[in-house]
C-alpha positions as CSV (number, residue, x, y, z in Angstrom):
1,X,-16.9,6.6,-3.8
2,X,-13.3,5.9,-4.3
3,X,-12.4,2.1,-4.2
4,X,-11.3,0.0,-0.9
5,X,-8.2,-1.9,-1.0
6,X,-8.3,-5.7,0.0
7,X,-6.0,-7.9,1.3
8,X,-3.5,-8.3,-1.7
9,X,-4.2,-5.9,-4.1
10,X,-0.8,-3.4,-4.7
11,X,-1.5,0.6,-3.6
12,X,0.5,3.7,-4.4
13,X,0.7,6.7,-2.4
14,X,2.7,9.6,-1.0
15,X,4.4,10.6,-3.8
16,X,4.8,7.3,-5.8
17,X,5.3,4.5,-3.3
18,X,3.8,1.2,-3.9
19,X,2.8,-1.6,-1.5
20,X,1.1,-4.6,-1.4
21,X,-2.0,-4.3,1.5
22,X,-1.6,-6.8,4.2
23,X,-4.4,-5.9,6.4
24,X,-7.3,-4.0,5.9
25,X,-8.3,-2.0,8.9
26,X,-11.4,0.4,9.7
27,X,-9.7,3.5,8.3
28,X,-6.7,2.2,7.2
29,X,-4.8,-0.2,5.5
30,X,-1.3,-2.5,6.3
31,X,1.1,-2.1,3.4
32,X,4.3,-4.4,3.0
33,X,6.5,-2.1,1.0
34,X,8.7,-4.7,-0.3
35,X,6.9,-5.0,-3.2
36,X,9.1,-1.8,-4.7
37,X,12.0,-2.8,-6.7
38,X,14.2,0.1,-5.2
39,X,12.6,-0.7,-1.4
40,X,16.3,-1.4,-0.4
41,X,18.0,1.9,-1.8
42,X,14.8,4.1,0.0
43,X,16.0,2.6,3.4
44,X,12.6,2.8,4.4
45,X,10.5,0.2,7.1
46,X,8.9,-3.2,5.4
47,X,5.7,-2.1,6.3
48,X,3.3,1.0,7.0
49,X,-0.1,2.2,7.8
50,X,-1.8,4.6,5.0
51,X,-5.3,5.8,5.8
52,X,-8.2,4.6,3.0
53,X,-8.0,9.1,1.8
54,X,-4.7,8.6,1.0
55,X,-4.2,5.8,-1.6
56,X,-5.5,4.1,-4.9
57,X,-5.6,1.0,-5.7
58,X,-3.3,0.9,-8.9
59,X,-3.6,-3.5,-9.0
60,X,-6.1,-5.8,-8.1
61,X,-5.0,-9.1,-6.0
62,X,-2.2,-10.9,-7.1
């Protein structure tokens, strides 16, 4: 079974996008895109909801 995300650890999904997760939910997560170093030039919201199918955890808690 694939790995959880907890509070803190960085996730990528959909096509490359990294996050840190800021909540973990019952079949999702929280992620605080910020963490990107281009987040400003995607123009994209500070935060979204990815579903526990459609990540991996790429870094434990920082």
């Amino acid at each position: 079974m694939k790995k959880k995300a907890t509070v803190g650890n960085v996730i990528e999904f959909k096509n490359g996008l990294r996050g840190v997760v800021e909540k973990v939910n019952e079949n999702s997560v929280i992620v605080n895109l910020t963490y990107m170093e281009n987040f400003h030039e995607l123009d994209l919201n500070e935060r979204t909801v990815v579903n526990h199918k459609n990540y991996k955890v790429i870094a434990d808690s920082m």
